[in-house]
PDB file of the backbone (N, CA, C, O) and the ligand in Angstrom, with CONECT records:
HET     ZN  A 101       1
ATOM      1  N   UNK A   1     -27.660 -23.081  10.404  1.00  0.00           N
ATOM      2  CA  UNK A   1     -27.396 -23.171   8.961  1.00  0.00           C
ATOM      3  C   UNK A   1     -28.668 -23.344   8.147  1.00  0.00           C
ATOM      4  O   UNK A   1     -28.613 -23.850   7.026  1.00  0.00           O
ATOM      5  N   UNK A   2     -29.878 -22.911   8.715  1.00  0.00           N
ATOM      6  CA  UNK A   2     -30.903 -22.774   7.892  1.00  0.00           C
ATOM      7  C   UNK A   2     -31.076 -22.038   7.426  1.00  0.00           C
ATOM      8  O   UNK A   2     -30.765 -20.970   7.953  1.00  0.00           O
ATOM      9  N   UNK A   3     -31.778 -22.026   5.918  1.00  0.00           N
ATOM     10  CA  UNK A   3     -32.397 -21.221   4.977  1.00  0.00           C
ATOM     11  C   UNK A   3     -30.756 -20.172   4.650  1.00  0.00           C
ATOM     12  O   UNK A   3     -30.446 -19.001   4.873  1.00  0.00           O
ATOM     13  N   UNK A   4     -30.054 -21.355   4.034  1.00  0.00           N
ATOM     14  CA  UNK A   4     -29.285 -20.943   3.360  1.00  0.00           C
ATOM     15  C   UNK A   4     -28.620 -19.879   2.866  1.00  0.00           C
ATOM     16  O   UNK A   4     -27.946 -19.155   3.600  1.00  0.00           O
ATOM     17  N   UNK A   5     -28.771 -19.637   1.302  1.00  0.00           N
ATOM     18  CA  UNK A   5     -28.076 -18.787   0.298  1.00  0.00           C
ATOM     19  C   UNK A   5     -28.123 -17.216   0.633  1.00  0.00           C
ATOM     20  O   UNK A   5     -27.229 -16.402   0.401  1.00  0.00           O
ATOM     21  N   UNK A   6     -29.283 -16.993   1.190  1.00  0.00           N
ATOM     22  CA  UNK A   6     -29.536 -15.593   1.579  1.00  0.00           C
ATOM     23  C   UNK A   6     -27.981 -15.403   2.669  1.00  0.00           C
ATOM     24  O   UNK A   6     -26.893 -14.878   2.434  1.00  0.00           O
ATOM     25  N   UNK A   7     -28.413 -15.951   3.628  1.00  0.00           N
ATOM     26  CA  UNK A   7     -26.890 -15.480   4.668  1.00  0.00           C
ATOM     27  C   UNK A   7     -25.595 -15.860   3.519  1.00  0.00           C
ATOM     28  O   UNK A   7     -24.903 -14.870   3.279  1.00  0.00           O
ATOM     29  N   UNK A   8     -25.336 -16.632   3.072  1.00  0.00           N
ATOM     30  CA  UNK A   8     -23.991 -17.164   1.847  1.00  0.00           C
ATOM     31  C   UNK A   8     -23.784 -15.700   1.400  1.00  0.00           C
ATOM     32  O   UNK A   8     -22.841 -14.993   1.754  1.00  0.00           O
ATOM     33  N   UNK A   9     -24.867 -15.314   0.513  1.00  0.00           N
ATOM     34  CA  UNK A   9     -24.797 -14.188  -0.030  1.00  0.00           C
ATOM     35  C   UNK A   9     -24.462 -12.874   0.701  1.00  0.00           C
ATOM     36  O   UNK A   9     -23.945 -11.840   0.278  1.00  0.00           O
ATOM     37  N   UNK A  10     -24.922 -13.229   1.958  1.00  0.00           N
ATOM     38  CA  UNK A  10     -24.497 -11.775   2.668  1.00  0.00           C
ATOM     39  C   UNK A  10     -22.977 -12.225   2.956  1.00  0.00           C
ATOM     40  O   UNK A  10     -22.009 -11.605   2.514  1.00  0.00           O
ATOM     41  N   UNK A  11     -22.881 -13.481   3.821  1.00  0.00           N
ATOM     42  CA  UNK A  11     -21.444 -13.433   4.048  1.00  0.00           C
ATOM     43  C   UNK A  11     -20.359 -13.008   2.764  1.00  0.00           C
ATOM     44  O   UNK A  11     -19.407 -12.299   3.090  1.00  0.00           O
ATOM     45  N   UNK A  12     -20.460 -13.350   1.570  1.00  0.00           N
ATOM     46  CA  UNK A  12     -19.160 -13.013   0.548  1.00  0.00           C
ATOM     47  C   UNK A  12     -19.880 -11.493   0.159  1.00  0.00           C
ATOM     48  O   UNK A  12     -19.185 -10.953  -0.703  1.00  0.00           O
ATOM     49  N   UNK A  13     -20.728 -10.888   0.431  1.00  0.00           N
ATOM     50  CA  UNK A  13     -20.823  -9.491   0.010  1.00  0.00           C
ATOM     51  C   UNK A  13     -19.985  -8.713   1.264  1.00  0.00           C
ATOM     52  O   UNK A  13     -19.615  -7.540   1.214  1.00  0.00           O
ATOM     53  N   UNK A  14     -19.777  -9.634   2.391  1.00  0.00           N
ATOM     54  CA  UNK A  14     -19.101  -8.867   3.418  1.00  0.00           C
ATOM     55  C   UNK A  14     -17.624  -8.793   3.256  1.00  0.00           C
ATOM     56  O   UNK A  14     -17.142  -7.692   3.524  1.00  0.00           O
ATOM     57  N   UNK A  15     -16.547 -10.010   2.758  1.00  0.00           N
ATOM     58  CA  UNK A  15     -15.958 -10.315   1.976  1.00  0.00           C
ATOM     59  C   UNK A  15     -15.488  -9.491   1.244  1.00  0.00           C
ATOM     60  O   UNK A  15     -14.406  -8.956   1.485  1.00  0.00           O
ATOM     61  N   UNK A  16     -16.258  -9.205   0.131  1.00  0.00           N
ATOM     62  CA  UNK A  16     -15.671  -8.316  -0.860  1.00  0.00           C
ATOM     63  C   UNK A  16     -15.904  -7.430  -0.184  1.00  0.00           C
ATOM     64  O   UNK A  16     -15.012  -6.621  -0.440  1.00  0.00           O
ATOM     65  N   UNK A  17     -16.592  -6.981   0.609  1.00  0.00           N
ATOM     66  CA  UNK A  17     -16.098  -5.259   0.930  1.00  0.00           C
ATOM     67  C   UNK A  17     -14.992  -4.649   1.563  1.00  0.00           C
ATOM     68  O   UNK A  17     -14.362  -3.595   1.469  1.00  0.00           O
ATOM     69  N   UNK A  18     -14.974  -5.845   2.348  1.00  0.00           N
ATOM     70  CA  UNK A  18     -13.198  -5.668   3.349  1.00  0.00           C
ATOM     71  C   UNK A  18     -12.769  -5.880   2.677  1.00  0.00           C
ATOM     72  O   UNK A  18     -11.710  -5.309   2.938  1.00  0.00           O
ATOM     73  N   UNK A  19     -12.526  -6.622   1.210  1.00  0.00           N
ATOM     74  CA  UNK A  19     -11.285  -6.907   0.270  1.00  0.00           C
ATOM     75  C   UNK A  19     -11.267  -5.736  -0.550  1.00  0.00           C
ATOM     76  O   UNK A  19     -10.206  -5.696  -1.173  1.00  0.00           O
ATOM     77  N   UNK A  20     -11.930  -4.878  -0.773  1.00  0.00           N
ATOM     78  CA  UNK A  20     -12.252  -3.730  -1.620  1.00  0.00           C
ATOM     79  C   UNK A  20     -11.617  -2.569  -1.050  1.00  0.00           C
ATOM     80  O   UNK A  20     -10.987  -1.691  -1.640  1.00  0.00           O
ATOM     81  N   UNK A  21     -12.003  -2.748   0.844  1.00  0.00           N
ATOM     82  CA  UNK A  21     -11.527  -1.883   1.509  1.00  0.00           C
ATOM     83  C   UNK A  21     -10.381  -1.489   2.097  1.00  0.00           C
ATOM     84  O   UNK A  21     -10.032  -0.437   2.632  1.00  0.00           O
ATOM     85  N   UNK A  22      -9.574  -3.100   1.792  1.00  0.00           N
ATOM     86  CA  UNK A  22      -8.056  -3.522   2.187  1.00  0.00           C
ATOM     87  C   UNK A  22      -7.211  -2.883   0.584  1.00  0.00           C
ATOM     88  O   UNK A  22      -6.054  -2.463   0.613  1.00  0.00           O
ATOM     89  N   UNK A  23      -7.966  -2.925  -0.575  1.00  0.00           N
ATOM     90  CA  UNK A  23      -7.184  -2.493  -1.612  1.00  0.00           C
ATOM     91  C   UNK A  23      -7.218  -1.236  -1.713  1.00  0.00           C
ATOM     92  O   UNK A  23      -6.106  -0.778  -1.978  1.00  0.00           O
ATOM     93  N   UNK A  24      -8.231  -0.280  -1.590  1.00  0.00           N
ATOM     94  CA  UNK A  24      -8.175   0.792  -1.540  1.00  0.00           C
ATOM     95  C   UNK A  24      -7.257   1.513  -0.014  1.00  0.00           C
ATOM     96  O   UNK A  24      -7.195   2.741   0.038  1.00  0.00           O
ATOM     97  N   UNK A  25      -6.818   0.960   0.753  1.00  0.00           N
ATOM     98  CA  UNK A  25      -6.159   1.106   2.064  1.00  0.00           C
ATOM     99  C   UNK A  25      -4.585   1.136   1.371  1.00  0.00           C
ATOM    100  O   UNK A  25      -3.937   2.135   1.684  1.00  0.00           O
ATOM    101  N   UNK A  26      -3.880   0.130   0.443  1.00  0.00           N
ATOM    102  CA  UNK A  26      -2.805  -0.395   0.378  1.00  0.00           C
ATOM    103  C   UNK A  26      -2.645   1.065  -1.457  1.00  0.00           C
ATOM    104  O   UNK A  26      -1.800   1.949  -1.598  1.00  0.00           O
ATOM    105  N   UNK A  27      -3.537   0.775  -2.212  1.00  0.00           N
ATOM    106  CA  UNK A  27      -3.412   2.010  -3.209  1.00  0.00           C
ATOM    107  C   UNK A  27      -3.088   3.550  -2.605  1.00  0.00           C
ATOM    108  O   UNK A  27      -2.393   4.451  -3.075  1.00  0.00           O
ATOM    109  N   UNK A  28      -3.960   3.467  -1.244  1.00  0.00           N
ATOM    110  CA  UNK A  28      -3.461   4.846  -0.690  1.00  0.00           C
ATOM    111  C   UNK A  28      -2.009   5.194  -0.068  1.00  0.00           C
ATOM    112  O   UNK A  28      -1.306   6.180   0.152  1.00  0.00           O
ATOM    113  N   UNK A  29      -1.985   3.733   0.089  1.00  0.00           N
ATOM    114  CA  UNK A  29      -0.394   3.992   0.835  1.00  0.00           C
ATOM    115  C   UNK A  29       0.384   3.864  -0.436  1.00  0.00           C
ATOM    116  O   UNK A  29       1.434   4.447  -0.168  1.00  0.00           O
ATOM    117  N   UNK A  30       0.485   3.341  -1.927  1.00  0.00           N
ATOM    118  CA  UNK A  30       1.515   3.123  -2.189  1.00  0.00           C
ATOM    119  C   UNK A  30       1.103   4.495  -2.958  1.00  0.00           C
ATOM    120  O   UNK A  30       2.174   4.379  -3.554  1.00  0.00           O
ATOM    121  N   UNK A  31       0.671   5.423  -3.381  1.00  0.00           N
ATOM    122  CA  UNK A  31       0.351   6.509  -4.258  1.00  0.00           C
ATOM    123  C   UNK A  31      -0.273   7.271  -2.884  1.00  0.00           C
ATOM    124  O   UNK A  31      -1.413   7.003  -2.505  1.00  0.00           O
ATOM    125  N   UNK A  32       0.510   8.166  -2.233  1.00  0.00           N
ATOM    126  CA  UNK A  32      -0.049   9.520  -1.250  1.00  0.00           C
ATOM    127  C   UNK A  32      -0.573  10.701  -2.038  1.00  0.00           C
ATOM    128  O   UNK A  32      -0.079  11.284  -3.003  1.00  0.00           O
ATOM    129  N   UNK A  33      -1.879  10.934  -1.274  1.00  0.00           N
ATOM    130  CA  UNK A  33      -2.406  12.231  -2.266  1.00  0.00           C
ATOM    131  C   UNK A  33      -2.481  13.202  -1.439  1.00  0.00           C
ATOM    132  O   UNK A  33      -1.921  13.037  -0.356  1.00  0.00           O
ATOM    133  N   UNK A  34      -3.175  14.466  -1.693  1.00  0.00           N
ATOM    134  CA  UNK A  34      -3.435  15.462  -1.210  1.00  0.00           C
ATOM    135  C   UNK A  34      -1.849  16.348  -0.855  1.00  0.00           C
ATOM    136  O   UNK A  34      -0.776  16.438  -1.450  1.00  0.00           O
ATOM    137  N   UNK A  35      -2.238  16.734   0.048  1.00  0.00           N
ATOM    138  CA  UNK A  35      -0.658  17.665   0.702  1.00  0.00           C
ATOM    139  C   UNK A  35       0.139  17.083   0.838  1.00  0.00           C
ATOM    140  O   UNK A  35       0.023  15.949   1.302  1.00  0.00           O
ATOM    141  N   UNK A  36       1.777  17.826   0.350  1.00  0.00           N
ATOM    142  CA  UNK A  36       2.469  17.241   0.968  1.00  0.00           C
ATOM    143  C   UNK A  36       3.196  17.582   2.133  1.00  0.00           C
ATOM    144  O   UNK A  36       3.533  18.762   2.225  1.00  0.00           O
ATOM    145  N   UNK A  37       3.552  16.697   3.169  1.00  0.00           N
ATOM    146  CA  UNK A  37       3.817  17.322   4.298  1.00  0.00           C
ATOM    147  C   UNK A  37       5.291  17.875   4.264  1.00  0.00           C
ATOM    148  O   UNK A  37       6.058  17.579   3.348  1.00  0.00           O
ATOM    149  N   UNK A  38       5.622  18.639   5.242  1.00  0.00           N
ATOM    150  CA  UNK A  38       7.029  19.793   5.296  1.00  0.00           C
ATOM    151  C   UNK A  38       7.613  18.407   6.203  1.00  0.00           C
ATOM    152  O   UNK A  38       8.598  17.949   5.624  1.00  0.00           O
ATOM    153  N   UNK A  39       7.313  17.735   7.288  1.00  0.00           N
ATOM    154  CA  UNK A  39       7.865  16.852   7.910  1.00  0.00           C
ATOM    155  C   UNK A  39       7.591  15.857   8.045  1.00  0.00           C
ATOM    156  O   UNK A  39       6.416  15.637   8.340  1.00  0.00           O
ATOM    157  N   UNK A  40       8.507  14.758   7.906  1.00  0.00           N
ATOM    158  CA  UNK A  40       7.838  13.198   7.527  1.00  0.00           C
ATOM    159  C   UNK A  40       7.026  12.732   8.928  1.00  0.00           C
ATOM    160  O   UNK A  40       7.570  12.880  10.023  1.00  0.00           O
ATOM    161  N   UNK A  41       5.605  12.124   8.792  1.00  0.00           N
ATOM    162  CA  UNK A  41       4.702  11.256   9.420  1.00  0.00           C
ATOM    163  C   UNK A  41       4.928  10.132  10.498  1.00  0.00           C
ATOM    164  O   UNK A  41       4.285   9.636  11.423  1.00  0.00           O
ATOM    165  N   UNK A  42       6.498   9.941   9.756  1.00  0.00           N
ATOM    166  CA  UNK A  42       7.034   8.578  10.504  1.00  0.00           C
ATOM    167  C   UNK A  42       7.966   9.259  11.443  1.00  0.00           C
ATOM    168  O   UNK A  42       7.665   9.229  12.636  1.00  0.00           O
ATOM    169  N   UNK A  43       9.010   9.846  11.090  1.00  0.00           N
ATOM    170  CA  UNK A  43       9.982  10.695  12.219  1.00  0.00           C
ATOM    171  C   UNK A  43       9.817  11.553  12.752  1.00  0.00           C
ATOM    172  O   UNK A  43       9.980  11.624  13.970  1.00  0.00           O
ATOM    173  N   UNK A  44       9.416  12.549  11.984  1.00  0.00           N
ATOM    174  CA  UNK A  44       8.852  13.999  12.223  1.00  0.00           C
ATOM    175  C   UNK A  44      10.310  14.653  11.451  1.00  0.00           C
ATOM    176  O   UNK A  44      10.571  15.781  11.869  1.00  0.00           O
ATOM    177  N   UNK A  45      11.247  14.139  10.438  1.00  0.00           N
ATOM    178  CA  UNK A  45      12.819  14.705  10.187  1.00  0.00           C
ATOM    179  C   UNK A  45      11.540  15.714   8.649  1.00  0.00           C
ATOM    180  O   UNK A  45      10.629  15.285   7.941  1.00  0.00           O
ATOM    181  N   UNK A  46      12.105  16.920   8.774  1.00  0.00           N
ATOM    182  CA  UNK A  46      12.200  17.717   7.782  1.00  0.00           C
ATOM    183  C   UNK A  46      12.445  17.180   6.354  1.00  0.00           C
ATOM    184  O   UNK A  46      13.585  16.812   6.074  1.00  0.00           O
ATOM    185  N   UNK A  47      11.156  17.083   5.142  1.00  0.00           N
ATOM    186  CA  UNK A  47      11.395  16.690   4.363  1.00  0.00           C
ATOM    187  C   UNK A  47      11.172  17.840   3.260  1.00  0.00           C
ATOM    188  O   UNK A  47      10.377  18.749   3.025  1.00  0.00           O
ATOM    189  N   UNK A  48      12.529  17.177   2.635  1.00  0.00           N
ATOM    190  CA  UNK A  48      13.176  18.020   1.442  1.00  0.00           C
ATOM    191  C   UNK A  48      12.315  18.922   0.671  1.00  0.00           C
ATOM    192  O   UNK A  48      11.581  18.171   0.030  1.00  0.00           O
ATOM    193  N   UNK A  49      11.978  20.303   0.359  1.00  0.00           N
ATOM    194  CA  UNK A  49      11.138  20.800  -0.741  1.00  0.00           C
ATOM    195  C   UNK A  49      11.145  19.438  -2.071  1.00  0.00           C
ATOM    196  O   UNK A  49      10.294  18.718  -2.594  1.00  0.00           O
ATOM    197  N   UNK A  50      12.534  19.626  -2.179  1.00  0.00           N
ATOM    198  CA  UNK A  50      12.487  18.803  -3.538  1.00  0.00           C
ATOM    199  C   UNK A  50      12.112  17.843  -4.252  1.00  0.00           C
ATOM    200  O   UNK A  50      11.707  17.567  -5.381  1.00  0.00           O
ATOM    201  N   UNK A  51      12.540  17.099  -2.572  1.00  0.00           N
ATOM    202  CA  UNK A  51      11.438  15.843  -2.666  1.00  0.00           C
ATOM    203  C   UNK A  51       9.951  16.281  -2.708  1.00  0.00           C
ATOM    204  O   UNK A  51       9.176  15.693  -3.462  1.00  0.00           O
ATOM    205  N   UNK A  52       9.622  17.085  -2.084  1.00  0.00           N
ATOM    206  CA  UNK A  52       7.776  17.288  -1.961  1.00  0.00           C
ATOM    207  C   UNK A  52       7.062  17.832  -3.193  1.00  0.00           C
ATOM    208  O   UNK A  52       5.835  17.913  -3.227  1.00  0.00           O
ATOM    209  N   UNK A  53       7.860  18.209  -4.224  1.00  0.00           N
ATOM    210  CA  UNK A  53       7.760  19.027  -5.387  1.00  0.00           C
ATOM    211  C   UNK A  53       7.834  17.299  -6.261  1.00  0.00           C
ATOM    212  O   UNK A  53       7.066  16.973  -7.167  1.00  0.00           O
ATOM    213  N   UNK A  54       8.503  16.767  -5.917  1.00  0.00           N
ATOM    214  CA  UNK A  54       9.146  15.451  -7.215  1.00  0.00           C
ATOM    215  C   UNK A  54       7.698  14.460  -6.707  1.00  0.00           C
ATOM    216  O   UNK A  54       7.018  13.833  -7.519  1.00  0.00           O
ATOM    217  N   UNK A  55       7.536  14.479  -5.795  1.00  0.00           N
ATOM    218  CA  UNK A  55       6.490  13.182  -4.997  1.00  0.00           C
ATOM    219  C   UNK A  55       5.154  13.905  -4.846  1.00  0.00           C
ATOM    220  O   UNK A  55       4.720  13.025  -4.103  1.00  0.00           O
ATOM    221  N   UNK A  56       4.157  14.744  -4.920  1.00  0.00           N
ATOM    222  CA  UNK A  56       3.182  15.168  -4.646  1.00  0.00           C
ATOM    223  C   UNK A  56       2.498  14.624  -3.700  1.00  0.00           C
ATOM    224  O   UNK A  56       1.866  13.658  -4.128  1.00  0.00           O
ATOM    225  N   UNK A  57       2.321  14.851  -2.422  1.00  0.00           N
ATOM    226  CA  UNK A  57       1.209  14.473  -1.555  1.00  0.00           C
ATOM    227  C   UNK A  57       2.148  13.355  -0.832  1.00  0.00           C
ATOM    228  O   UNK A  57       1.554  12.336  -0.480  1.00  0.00           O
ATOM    229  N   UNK A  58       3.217  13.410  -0.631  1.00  0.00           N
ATOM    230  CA  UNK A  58       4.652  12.668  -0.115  1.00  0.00           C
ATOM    231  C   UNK A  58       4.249  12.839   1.445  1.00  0.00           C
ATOM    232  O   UNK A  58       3.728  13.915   1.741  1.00  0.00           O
ATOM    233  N   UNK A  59       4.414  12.012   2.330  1.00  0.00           N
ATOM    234  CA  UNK A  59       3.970  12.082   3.706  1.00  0.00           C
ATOM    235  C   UNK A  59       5.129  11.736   4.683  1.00  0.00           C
ATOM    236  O   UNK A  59       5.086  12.140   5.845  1.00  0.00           O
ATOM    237  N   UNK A  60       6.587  10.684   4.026  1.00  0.00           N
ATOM    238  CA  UNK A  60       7.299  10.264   4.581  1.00  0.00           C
ATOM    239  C   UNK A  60       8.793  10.914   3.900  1.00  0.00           C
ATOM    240  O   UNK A  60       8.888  11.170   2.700  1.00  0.00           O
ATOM    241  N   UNK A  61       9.814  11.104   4.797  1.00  0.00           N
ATOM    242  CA  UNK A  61      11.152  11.391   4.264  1.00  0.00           C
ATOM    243  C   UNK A  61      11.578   9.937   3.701  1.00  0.00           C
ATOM    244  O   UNK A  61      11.073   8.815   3.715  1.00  0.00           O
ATOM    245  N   UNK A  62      12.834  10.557   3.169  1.00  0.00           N
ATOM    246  CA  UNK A  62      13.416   9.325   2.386  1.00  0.00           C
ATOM    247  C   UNK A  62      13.841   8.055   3.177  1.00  0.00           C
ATOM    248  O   UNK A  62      13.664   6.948   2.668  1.00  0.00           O
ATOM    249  N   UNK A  63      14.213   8.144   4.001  1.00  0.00           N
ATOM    250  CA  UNK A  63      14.927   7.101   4.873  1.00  0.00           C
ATOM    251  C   UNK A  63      13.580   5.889   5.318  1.00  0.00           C
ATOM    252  O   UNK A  63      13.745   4.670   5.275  1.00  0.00           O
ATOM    253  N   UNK A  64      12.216   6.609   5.752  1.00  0.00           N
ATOM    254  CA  UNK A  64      10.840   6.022   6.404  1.00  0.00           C
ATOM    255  C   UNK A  64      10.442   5.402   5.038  1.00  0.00           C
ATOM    256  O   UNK A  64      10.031   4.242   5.003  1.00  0.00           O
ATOM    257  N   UNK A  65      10.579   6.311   3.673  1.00  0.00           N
ATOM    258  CA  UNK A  65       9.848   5.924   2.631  1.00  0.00           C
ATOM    259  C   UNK A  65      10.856   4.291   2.159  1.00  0.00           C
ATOM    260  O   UNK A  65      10.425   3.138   2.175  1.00  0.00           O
ATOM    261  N   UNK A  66      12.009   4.688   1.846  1.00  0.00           N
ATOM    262  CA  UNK A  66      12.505   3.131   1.533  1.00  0.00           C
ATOM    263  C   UNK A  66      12.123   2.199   2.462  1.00  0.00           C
ATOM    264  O   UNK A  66      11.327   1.352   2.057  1.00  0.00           O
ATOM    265  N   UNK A  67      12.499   2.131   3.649  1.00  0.00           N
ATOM    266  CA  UNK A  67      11.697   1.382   4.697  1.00  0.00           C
ATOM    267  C   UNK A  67      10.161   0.637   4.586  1.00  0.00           C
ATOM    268  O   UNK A  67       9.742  -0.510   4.742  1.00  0.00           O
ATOM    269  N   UNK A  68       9.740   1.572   4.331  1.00  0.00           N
ATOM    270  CA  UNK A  68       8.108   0.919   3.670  1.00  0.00           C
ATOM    271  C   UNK A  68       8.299   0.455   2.971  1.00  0.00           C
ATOM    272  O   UNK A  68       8.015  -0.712   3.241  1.00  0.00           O
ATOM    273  N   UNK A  69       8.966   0.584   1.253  1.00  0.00           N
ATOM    274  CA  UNK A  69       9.075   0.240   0.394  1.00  0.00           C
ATOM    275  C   UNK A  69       9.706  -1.140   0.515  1.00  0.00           C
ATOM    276  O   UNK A  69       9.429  -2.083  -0.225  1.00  0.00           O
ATOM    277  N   UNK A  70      10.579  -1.171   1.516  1.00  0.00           N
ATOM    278  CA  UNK A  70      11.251  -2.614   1.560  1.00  0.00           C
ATOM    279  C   UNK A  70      10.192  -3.830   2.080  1.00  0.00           C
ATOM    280  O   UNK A  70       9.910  -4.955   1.669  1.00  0.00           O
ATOM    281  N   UNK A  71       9.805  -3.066   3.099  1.00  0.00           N
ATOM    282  CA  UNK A  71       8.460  -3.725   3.944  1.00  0.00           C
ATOM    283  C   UNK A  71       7.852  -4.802   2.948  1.00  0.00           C
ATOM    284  O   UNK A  71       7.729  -6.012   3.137  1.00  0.00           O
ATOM    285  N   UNK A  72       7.402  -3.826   1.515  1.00  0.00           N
ATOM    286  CA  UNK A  72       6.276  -3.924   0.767  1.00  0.00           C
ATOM    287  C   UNK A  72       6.915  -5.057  -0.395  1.00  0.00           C
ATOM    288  O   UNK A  72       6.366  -6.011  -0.946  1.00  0.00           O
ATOM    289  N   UNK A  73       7.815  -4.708  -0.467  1.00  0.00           N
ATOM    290  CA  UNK A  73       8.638  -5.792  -1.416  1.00  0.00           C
ATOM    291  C   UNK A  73       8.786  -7.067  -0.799  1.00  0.00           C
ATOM    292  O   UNK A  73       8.659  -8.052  -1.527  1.00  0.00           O
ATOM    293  N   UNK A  74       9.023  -7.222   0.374  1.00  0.00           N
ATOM    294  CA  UNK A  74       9.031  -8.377   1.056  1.00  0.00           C
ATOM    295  C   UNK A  74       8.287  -9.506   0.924  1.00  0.00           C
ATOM    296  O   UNK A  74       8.573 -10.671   0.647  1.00  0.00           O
ATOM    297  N   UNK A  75       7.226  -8.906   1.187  1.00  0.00           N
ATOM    298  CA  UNK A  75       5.696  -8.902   1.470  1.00  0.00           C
ATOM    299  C   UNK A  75       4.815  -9.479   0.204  1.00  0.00           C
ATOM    300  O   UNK A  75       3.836 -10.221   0.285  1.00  0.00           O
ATOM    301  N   UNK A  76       5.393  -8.966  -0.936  1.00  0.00           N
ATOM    302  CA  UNK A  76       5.278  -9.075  -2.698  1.00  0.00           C
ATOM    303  C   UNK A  76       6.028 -10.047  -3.290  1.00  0.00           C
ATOM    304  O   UNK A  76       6.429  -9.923  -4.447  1.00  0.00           O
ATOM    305  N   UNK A  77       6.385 -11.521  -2.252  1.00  0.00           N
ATOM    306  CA  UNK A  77       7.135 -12.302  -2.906  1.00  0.00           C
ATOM    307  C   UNK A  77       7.243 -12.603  -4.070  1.00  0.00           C
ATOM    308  O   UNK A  77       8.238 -12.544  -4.792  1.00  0.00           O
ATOM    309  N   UNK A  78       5.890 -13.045  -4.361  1.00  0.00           N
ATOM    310  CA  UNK A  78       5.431 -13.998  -5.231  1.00  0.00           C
ATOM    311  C   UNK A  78       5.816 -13.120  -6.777  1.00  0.00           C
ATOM    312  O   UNK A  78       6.327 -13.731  -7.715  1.00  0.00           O
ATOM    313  N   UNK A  79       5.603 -12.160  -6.829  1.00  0.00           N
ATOM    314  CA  UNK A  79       6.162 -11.419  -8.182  1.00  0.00           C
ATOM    315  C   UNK A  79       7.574 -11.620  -8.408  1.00  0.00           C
ATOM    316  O   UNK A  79       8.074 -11.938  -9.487  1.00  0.00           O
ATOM    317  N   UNK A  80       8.169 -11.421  -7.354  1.00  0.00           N
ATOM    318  CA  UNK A  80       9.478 -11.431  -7.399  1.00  0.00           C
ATOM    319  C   UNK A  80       9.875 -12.629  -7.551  1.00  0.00           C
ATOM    320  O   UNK A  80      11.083 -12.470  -7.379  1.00  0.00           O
ATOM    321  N   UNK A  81       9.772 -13.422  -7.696  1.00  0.00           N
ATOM    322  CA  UNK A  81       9.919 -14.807  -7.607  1.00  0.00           C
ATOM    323  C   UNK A  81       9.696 -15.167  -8.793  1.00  0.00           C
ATOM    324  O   UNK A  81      10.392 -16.038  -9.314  1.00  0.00           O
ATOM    325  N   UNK A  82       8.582 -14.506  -9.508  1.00  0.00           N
ATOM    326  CA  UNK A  82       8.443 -14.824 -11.081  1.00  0.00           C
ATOM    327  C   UNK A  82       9.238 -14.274 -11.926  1.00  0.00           C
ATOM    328  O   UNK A  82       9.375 -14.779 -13.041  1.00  0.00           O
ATOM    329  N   UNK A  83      10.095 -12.833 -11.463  1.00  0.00           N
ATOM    330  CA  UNK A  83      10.856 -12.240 -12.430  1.00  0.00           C
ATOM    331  C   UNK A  83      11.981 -12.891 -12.112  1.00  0.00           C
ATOM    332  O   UNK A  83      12.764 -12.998 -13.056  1.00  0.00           O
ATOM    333  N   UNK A  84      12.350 -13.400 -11.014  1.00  0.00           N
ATOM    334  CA  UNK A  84      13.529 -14.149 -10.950  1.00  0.00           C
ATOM    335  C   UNK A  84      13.940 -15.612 -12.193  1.00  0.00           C
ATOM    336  O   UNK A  84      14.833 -15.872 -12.999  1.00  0.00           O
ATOM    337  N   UNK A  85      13.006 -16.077 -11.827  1.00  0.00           N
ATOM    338  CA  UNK A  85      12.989 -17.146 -12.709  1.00  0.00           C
ATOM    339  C   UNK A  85      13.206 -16.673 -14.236  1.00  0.00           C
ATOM    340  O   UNK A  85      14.095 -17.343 -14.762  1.00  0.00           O
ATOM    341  N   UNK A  86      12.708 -15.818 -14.996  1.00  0.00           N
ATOM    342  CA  UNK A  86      12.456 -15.071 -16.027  1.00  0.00           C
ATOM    343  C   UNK A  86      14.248 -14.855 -16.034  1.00  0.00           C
ATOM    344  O   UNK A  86      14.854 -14.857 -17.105  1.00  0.00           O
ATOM    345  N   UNK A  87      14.820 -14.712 -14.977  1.00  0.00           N
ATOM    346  CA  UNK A  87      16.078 -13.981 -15.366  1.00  0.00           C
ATOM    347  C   UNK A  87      17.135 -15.298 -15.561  1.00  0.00           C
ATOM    348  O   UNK A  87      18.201 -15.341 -16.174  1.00  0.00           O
ATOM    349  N   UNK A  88      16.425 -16.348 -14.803  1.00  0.00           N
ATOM    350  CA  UNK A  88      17.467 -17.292 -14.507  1.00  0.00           C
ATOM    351  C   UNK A  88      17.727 -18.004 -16.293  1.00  0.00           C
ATOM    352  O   UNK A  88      18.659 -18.583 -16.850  1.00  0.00           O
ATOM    353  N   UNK A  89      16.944 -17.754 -16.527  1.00  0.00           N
ATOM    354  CA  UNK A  89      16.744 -18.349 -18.489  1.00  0.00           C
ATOM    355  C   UNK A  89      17.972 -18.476 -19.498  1.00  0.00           C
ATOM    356  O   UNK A  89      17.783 -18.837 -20.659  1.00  0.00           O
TER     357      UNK A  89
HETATM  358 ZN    ZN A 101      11.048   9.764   8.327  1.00  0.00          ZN2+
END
């Protein structure tokens, strides 16, 4: 633990980069870009033109995509928890 601030400084620059790199990881998953695929990632089940036209750069069928989505809500207590209260009023 000698000579300090210099390592401090490296350690939270390391920090923010995995935290930078964990947000840009979780933005990619909740907004898919580029192509969209003909068959979902997660099953391999044939996904809908319509859907791939409505979702741009859509990677999962509907069934995999709520699934995540539930995952992610779970996971997102703490919001939910605030709009709850908001409702209980
Ligand atoms: Zn699927």
């Amino acid at each position: 633990m000698a000579g300090g601030w210099a390592r401090d400084g490296a350690v939270s620059e390391q920090i923010e980069a995995s935290i930078s790199d964990e947000l840009a990881r979780m933005q990619a998953q909740k907004r898919p870009q580029g192509e969209s695929l003909t068959h979902c990632a997660e099953c391999g089940e044939p996904i809908p033109e319509k859907r791939r036209v409505a979702l741009p750069g859509v990677k999962l069928c509907l069934d995999c995509q709520q699934e995540r989505d539930g995952a992610f809500k779970a996971r997102g207590g703490v919001n939910r928890r605030g709009s709850k209260d908001s409702q209980l009023k």
